[in-house]
N, C-alpha and C positions, 0 to 999 in steps of 0.2 A: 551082693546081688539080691537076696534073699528080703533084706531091708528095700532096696530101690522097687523090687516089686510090690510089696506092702504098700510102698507109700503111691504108688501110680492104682493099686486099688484103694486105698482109703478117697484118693482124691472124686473118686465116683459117688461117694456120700451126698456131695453136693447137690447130686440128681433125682435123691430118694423124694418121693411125695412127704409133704408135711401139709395137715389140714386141722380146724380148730386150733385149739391149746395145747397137742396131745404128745409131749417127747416122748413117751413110753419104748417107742423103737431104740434110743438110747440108753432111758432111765430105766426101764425093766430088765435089760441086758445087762447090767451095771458096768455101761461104758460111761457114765459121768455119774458124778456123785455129789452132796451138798451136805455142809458143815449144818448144824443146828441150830436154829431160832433160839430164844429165850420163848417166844409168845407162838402160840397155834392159832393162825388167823381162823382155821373152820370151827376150834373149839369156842372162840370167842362172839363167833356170831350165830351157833347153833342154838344156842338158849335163847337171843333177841330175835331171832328166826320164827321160835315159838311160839315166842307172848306178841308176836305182833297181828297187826289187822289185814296188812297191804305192804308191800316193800318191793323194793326195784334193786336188781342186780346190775351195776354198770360194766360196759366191758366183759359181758359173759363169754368170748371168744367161742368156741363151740358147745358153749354150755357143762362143761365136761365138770365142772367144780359143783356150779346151781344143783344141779339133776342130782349128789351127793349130798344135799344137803336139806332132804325131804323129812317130816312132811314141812307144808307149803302151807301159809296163811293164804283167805279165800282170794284177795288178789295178789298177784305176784307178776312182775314185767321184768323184763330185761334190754339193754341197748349192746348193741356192738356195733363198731365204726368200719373194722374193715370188711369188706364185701364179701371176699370168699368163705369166712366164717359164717355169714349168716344163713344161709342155707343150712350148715351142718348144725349149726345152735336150732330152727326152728325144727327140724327134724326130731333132734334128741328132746327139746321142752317144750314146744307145743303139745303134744301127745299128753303130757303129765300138768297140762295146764299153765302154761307159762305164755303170757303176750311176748314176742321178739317184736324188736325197733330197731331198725337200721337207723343210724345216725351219722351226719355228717361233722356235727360240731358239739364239744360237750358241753358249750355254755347256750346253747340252744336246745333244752330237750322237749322230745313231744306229749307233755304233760300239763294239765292245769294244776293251779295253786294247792301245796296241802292236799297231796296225794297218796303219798305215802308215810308211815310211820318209820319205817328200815329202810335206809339206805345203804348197800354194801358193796364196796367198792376195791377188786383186787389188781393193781399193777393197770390203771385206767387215770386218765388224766380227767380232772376234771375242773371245775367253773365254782369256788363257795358260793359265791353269789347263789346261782342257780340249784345249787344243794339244796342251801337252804329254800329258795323259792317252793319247790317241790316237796318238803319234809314239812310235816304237820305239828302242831306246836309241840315244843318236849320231843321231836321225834331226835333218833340216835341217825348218827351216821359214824361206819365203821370202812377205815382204808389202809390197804397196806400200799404199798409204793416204791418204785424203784428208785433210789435216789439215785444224783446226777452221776457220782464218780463209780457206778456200778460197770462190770467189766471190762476199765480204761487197762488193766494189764493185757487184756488180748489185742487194744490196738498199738499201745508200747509195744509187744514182740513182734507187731506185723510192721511197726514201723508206718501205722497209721496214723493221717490226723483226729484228735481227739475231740469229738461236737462239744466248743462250750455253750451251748444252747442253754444246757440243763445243768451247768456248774453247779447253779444256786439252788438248784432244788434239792435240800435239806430236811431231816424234822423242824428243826428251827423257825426256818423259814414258812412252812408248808403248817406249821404252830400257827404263826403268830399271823396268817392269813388268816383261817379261821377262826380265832379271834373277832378282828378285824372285820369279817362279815357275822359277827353276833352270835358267835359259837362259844359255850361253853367245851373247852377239853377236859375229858375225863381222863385220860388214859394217851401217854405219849413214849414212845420205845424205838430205837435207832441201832441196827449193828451192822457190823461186817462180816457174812461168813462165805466162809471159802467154799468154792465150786472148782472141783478136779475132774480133767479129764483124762481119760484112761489113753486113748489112741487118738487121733489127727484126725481121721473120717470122725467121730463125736464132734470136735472143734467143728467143722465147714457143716453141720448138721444143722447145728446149732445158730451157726454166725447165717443160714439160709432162713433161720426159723426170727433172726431180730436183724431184718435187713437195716434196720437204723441205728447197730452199733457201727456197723463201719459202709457208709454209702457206697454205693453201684459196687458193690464187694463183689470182684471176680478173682476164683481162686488162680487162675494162670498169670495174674499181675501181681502175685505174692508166694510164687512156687521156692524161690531159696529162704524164705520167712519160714512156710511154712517148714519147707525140711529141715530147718532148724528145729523149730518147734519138735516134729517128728523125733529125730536124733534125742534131743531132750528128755523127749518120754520112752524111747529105746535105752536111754541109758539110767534114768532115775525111776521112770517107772510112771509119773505122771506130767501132768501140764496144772497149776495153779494157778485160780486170777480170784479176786474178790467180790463181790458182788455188795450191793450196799441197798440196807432194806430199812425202810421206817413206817411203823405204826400209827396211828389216830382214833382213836375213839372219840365223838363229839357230840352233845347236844345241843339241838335249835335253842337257841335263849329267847 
């Protein structure tokens, strides 16, 4: 009984507010946890942060990463695409000097040519084409990225269908694009590390925070998945699924 109550409150997670970028209400509690990178994407762009003149943040989500990563060259912009973010992103970098751009499409940004020197770019789709368009001769541009088979174990246990939208999107692949649009690569890195969660309310936290791993995701259309899931972690202790990350460092050729 003591389990069935647990799991009839974890399922109320789903209702908790989530805004910006910010899982802290999980990741600080340490109800999920992540395996370790080879590469530091903040260490890697902190020193091009420096020497640069102007650079644009894509995908700042509520800016919670940028605002870390002071000081700021004299110009500094940032784009985010989803709505409810932008408000909390102009909030937190306005004040410290940052332009926000609401953006609808990332091969359309609101810049003229040769605008920036840094471009840096975290878990943000974007357009080389238009990278490059924007980036000043010699300019860098630096992304990490979710690649396509990133948490298909959590739609496996829910016994979801799995989006091959984004099969292909690979290092490889996401390489030899830029290329392709007159990039020199400096620097290319691809792994797999594990993401564990502790309890089932983390899981529905999280699956509310990337409503496009599993579409129109309602927890009462996957209540025996889930209590497996549950059971799972009552009996081993956690829940594992993989996430899959790749790197790029590149210059305008």
């Amino acid at each position: 009984m003591l389990k069935d109550q647990s799991f009839e409150s974890y399922l109320k997670e789903i209702e908790k507010p989530f805004s910006g970028w910010d899982f802290s209400y999980i990741t600080e509690t340490g109800r999920v946890s992540s395996s370790l990178l080879s590469w530091s994407y903040g260490s890697m762009v902190l020193p091009l942060i420096q020497k640069s003149a102007s650079m644009l943040d894509m995908g700042t989500g509520g800016g919670e990463l940028l605002s870390k990563l002071q000081p700021f060259p004299e110009k500094v912009c940032a784009t985010e695409g989803y709505p409810p973010n932008v408000p909390v992103a102009r909030e937190r970098l306005e004040p410290i000097g940052v332009e926000v751009y609401q953006i609808g499409e990332d091969d359309l940004l609101p810049f003229d040519d040769q605008q920036f020197d840094l471009i840096i770019n975290k878990h943000e789709s974007y357009s080389p084409s238009e990278v490059r368009r924007v980036l000043t001769d010699d300019g860098i541009f630096v992304t990490q990225q979710v690649g396509g088979s990133d948490y298909v174990d959590i739609n496996h246990a829910l016994g979801a269908p799995v989006n091959d939208e984004f099969s292909h999107w690979e290092l490889a692949y996401a390489e030899k694009e830029l290329r392709e649009n007159g990039f020199e690569v400096l620097e290319a890195k691809e792994e797999f590390p594990t993401q564990r969660f502790y309890d089932i309310g983390a899981l529905l936290y999280y699956l509310k925070a990337i409503p496009w791993q599993v579409p129109d995701f309602k927890s009462e259309n996957y209540i025996p998945q889930l209590h497996q899931i549950h059971e799972m972690i009552h009996l081993k202790g956690y829940f594992d699924v993989k996430q899959h990350r790749f790197l790029l460092k590149a210059k305008k050729g």
